[in-house]
N, C-alpha and C positions, 0 to 999 in steps of 0.2 A: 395556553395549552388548548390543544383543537377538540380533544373526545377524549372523556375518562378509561375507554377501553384502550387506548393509545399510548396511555402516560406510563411509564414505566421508571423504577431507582434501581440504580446500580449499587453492587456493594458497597460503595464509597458515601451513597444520599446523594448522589446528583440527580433529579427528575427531568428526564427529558420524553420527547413525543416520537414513536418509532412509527410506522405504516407497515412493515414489517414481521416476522421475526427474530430477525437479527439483534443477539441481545451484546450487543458493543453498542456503551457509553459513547456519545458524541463530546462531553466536556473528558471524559478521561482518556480519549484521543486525542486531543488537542494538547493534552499534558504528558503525553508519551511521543509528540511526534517532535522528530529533533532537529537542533536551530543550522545545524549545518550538514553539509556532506549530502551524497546522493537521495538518500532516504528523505530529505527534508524537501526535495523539489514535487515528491508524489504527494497523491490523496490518500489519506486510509486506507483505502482497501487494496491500491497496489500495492502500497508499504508493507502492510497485514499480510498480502501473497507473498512477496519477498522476503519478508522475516521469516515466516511460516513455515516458509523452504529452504530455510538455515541462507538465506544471503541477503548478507550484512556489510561485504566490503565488494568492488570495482570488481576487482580481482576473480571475486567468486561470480560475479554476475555473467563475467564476459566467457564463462564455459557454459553459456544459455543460448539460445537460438529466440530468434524475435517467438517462433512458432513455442517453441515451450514455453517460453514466460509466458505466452497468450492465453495456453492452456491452464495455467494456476486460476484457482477460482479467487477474483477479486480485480485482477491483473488488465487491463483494460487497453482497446487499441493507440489512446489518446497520450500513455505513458511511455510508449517507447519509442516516438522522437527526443522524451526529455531524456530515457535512458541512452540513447546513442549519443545524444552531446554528451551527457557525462562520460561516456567512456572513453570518445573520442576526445574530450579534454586531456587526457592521459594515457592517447596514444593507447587504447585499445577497443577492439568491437567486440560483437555477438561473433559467435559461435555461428561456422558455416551452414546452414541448413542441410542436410540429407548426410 
């Protein structure tokens, strides 16, 4: 651990080092992010934007515009070439802008 002002426990007792204030556990992310389906291709904090904003399945995503999902705080420009494969795996896209 790098500086005692840094070290923070989550409800759980896991002590990790944030730079931050962001107070999401990095081991109890890791234990909520799931082993398959769209959601498992993001980082955290896309994931976190997407759940956040009630979407959970293909279906709900593809009524989203690349421009909206960008605006969700978390949501990052690097996640949504993985979300167009996914959707496009399944024969559907984003949402037409304007």
């Amino acid at each position: 651990m790098n500086s005692k002002e840094n070290v923070k426990m989550c409800d759980y007792g896991h002590t990790y080092v944030k730079n931050s204030d962001c107070p999401t556990c990095p081991e109890c992310e890791k234990e909520r992010k799931p082993d398959t389906g769209f959601l498992s291709i993001l980082a955290s904090p896309a994931r976190r934007a997407l759940e956040n904003n009630g979407i959970t399945k293909l279906e709900e995503l593809a009524g989203f515009s690349e421009k909206e999902l960008l605006a969700f705080h978390g949501m990052g420009p690097s996640s949504i070439p993985k979300l167009r494969n996914a959707l496009g795996e399944k024969g559907l896209s984003f949402k037409e802008e304007g």
